[in-house]
C-alpha positions, 0 to 999 in steps of 0.5 A: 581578142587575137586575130585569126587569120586576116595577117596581110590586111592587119600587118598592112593597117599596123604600118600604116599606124607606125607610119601615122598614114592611116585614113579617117575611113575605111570599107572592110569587104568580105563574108559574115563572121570573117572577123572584120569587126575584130580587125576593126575594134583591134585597130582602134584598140591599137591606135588608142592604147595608153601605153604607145599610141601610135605602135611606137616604142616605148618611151621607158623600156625602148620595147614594144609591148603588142603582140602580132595578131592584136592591137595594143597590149590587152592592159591598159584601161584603154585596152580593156575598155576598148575590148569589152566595148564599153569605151565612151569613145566607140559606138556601133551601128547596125539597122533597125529591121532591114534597114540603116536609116538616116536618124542612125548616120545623124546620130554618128555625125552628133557623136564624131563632132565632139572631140574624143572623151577619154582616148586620141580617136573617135571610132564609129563601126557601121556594121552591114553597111549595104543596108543604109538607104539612099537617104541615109548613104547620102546622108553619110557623104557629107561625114566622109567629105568633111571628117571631124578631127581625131575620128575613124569609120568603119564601113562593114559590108558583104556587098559594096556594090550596094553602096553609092559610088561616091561612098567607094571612092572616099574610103579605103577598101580592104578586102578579106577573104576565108582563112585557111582550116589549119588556121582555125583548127590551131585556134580552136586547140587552144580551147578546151574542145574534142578534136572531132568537134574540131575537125567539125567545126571547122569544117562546118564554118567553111574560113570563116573565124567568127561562125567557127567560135559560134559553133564552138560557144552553142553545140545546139547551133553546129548540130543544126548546122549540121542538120540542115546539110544533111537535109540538103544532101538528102534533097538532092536525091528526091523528086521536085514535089518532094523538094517542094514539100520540103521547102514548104515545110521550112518556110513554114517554121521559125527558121533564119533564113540567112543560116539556112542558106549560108548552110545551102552554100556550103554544102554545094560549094563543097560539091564543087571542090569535089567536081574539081578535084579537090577533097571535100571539106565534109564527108556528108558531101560525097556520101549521097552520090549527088553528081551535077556538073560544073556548070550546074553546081555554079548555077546553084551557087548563084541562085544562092547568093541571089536570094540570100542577098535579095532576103536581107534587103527586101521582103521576098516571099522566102517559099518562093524563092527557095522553091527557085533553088529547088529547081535548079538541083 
């Protein structure tokens, strides 16, 4: 799968396999849908790919056969495997409900102290990685103390501080950050997709590679998306009973909490390019008139994340909380 964006983070883990000084554990830092888990299933690809292993030269034809933005060359059966995730040798875990529990880093441990079945590296990917709890982070110390042979962790996390820092000070920690929408809009033309819903979707999904393939995949996904903007927007223009109602309403319904919110971000995250002088990145963001300050906008922004992060670890009554961000509009 090619990698969009992330050049600097990847050209740095491709030299570190050239010059076989990798770690056994790495902390991948960044947003949702960034596209950690790609780098990381790239890298492991990389280092396992039968035809040149370690990204060295190869031994018939004295050339390379990887392309720059992925790992491997796509062809072997390690390759394949690998990308469609059925290889015997690599394992992802996420948590049961909200959270990863010690029975899961048990189950990594069992799987990394055997030797690799068919590959030269064992991989486990730990997906939100902040949602382990204490038994399970403690749990997990023990592995990156004392690291099986011929193995790789991958820890995946929006927030790093939720882990112990004795987890911090034994990986290595890349950070990832948006890619820029040229980026996404050049991949995205490579498929079959109007150049309005490219000009869309890539607005909507704000850098981040994985939402802009989501919203490419599922048209129902980016119209909500798209809705739940426009709903903001208007918000922003009623009295606070309104505001309540709303929120009454939405919490009342089967929505996902977290897209809401990611969709909330967006939108007053655009109100502050605009504060700033910047041009927004959807034209809904200046069609309403909204005009709070600076400083207000970045309470917003906070109040956001705040919520969106206490909603994925802890079981906060969703009306009130969102009543919290109504408030500061």
């Amino acid at each position: 799968m090619a990698i969009i964006g992330h050049q600097k983070q990847w050209q740095f883990l491709r030299k570190s396999a050239e010059l076989n000084r990798f770690n056994h554990a790495y902390l991948f830092w960044g947003q949702s849908h960034l596209g950690k888990r790609v780098i990381a299933k790239e890298f492991v690809r990389l280092l396992n790919c039968q035809e040149d292993p370690r990204h060295f030269s190869n031994s018939s034809s004295g050339q390379t056969n990887f392309t720059k933005s992925s790992g491997g060359c796509q062809k072997c059966w390690s390759c394949q495997a690998f990308q469609r995730e059925i290889h015997p040798d690599l394992i992802f875990i996420k948590s049961e409900g909200k959270e990863i529990k010690i029975s899961q880093i048990r189950h990594l441990q069992y799987f990394l102290s055997f030797r690799p079945h068919s590959s030269l590296f064992k991989a486990v990917v730990l997906e939100e990685a902040e949602r382990m709890n204490s038994e399970a982070q403690s749990c997990l110390l023990k592995t990156l103390e004392e690291p099986s042979k011929n193995s790789l962790l991958f820890l995946l996390t929006e927030h790093p501080r939720m882990l112990l820092p004795t987890i911090l000070s034994r990986v290595q920690t890349i950070k990832f950050f948006p890619v820029p929408k040229s980026e996404i809009k050049d991949y995205l033309k490579t498929h079959k997709i109007s150049s309005s819903n490219i000009e869309l979707i890539s607005s909507l999904s704000f850098g981040r590679p994985g939402l802009a393939l989501e919203f490419s995949k599922n048209p129902e996904k980016l119209e909500k998306a798209y809705k739940t903007i426009k709903e903001i927007a208007e918000m922003s223009q009623l009295e606070l009973a309104d505001r309540f109602q709303y929120v009454k309403t939405l919490a009342s319904q089967e929505h996902d909490p977290k897209e809401i919110l990611e969709s909330w971000l967006r939108y007053f995250r655009d109100i502050l390019r605009i504060k700033i002088g910047l041009p927004p990145e959807l034209e809904i963001s200046s069609s309403f008139g909204y005009n709070p300050s600076i400083p207000q906008i970045k309470q917003i922004i906070n109040s956001i994340e705040k919520i969106n992060f206490l909603i994925s670890s802890t079981n906060v009554n969703l009306k009130l909380a969102l009543e919290q961000i109504m408030l500061k509009i």
